[in-house]
C-alpha positions in Angstrom: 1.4 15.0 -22.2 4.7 15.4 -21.8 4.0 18.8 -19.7 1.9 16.8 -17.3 5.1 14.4 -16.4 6.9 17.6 -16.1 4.6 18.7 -13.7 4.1 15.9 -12.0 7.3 15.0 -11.6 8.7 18.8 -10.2 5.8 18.4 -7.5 7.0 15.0 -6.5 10.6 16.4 -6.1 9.9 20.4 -5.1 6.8 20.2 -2.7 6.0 24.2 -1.6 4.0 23.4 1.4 2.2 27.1 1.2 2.0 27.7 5.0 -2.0 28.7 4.4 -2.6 25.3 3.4 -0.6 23.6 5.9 -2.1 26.0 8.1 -5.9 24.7 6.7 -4.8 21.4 6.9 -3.4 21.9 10.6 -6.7 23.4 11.2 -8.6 20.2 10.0 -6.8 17.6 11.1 -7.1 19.2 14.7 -10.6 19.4 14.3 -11.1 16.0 13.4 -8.7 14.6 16.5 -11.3 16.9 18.8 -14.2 14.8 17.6 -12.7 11.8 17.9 -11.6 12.4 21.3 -14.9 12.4 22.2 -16.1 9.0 21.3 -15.7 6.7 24.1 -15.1 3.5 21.5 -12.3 5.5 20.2 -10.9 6.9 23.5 -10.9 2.9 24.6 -9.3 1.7 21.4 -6.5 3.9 21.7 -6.0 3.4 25.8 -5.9 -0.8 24.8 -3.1 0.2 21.8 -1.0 2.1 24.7 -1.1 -1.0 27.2 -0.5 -4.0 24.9 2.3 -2.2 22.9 5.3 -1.0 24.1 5.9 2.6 23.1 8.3 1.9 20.3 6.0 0.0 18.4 4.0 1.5 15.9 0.7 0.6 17.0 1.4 1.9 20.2 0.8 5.9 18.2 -2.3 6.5 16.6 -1.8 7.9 12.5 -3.6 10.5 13.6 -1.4 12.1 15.7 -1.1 14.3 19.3 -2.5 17.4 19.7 1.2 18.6 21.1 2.9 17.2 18.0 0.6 18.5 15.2 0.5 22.2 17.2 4.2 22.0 17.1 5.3 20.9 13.4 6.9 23.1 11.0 7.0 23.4 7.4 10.9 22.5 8.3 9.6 19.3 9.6 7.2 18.7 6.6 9.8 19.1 4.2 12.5 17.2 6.1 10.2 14.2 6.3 9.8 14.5 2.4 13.3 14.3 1.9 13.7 11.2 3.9 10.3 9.5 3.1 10.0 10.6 -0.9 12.4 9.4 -3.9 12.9 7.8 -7.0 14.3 4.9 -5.0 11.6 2.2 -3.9 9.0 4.1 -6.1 7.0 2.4 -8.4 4.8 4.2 -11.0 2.2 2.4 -12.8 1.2 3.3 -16.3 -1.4 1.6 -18.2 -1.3 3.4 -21.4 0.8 3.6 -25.4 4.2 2.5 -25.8 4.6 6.1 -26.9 3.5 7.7 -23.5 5.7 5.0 -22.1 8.5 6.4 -24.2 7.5 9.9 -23.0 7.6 8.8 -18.9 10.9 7.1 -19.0 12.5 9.6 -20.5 10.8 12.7 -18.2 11.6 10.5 -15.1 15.6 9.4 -16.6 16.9 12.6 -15.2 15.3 11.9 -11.6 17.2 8.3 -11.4 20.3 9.8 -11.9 
C-alpha cells in the first residue's frame, strides 16, 4: 500500500505527458470536435453561447476547445497549466478505509504540504 501512494502521489506532482499519447489524445479529441461540428443542434448551441455571452465569460468557449488552439498546444503548455491548475493546496483526497492506511496517506502526502 504504501507503494501505491508513492505512486500516486509522484504522478500527481511529475506528470510525463509522453508526446505519443498527447499526440493520440490530440488525435481523438480532434476527431471528436469534427463530428460534432457537424450536428446542426450543436453548431446552434454553440452560435447562442457566442451572442448571449460576452467573450470573457466562460460560457462564451466551449470545453471542448478550437481546432486552432488544440493544433497549436504544446507539451510546454500542458505542463505549465499543471503547475498552475495542480497542488496540494485546495486538494482534497477522500479515503474511506483503516486508520492504519490513514496513517500510511498522511504520512506519504506530509512531504507534499511542505
Amino acid at each position: 500500500l504504501p507503494l501505491l501512494f508513492d505512486i500516486l502521489s509522484d504522478a500527481l506532482r511529475n506528470p510525463s505527458f509522453p508526446e505519443s499519447q498527447v499526440e493520440r489524445l490530440r488525435g481523438e479529441i480532434m476527431t471528436g470536435l469534427k463530428i460534432r461540428l457537424q450536428n446542426t443542434r450543436y453548431m446552434a448551441s454553440r452560435q447562442f453561447a457566442r451572442m448571449i455571452y460576452p467573450p470573457e465569460h466562460p460560457y462564451h468557449r466551449f470545453a471542448d476547445g478550437e481546432f486552432e488552439r488544440i493544433k497549436s498546444m504544446t507539451i510546454e503548455d500542458l505542463r505549465g497549466f499543471h503547475e498552475r491548475q495542480f497542488g496540494p493546496l485546495g486538494m482534497i483526497v477522500v479515503v474511506a478505509a483503516t486508520m492504519i492506511v490513514y496513517a500510511i496517506l498522511k504520512r506519504r502526502t506530509s512531504r507534499w504540504l511542505r
